[in-house]
matplotlib code that plots the C-alpha trace (Angstrom):
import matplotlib.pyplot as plt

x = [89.6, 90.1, 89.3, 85.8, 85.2, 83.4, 81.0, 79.5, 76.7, 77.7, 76.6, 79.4, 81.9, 81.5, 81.7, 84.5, 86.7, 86.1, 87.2, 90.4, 91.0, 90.5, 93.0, 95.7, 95.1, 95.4, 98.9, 100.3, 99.7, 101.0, 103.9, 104.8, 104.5, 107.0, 109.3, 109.1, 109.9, 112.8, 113.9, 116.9, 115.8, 117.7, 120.0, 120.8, 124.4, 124.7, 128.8, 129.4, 132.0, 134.0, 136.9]
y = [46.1, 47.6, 50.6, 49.4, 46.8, 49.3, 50.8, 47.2, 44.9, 41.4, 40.1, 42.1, 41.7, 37.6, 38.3, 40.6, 38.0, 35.3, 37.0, 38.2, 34.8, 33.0, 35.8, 34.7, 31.2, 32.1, 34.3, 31.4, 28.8, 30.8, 31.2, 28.0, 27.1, 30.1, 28.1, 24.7, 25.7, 28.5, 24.8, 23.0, 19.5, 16.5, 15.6, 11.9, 11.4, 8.6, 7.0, 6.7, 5.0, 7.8, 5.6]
z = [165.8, 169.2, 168.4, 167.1, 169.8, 172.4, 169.7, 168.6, 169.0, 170.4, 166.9, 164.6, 167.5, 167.0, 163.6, 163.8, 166.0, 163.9, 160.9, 162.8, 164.1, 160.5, 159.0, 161.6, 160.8, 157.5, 157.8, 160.4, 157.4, 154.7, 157.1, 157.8, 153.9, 153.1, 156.3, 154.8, 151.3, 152.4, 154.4, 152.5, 151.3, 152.2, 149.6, 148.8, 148.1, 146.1, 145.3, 141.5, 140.1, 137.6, 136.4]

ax = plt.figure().add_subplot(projection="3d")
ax.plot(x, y, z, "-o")
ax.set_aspect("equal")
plt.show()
């Protein structure tokens, strides 16, 4: 995108940022989802009587 940004009109470099910025959104989300399921869940421990 940098490489590009000198050569364009203000119109396609709004609309090149914008997509740029939704993308990292995007990444940052999918991210944090692969984090929270990698993420150990709480485990209830319950006593049980065996005898």
């Amino acid at each position: 995108m940098q490489i590009f940004y000198e050569d364009l009109t203000e119109d396609s470099k709004k609309q090149l940022w914008d997509i740029a910025i939704h993308e990292l959104d995007r990444a940052a989300e999918i991210i944090n989802d692969y984090l929270m399921f990698a993420k150990p869940a709480i485990e209830n421990k319950e006593m049980i009587n065996i005898w």
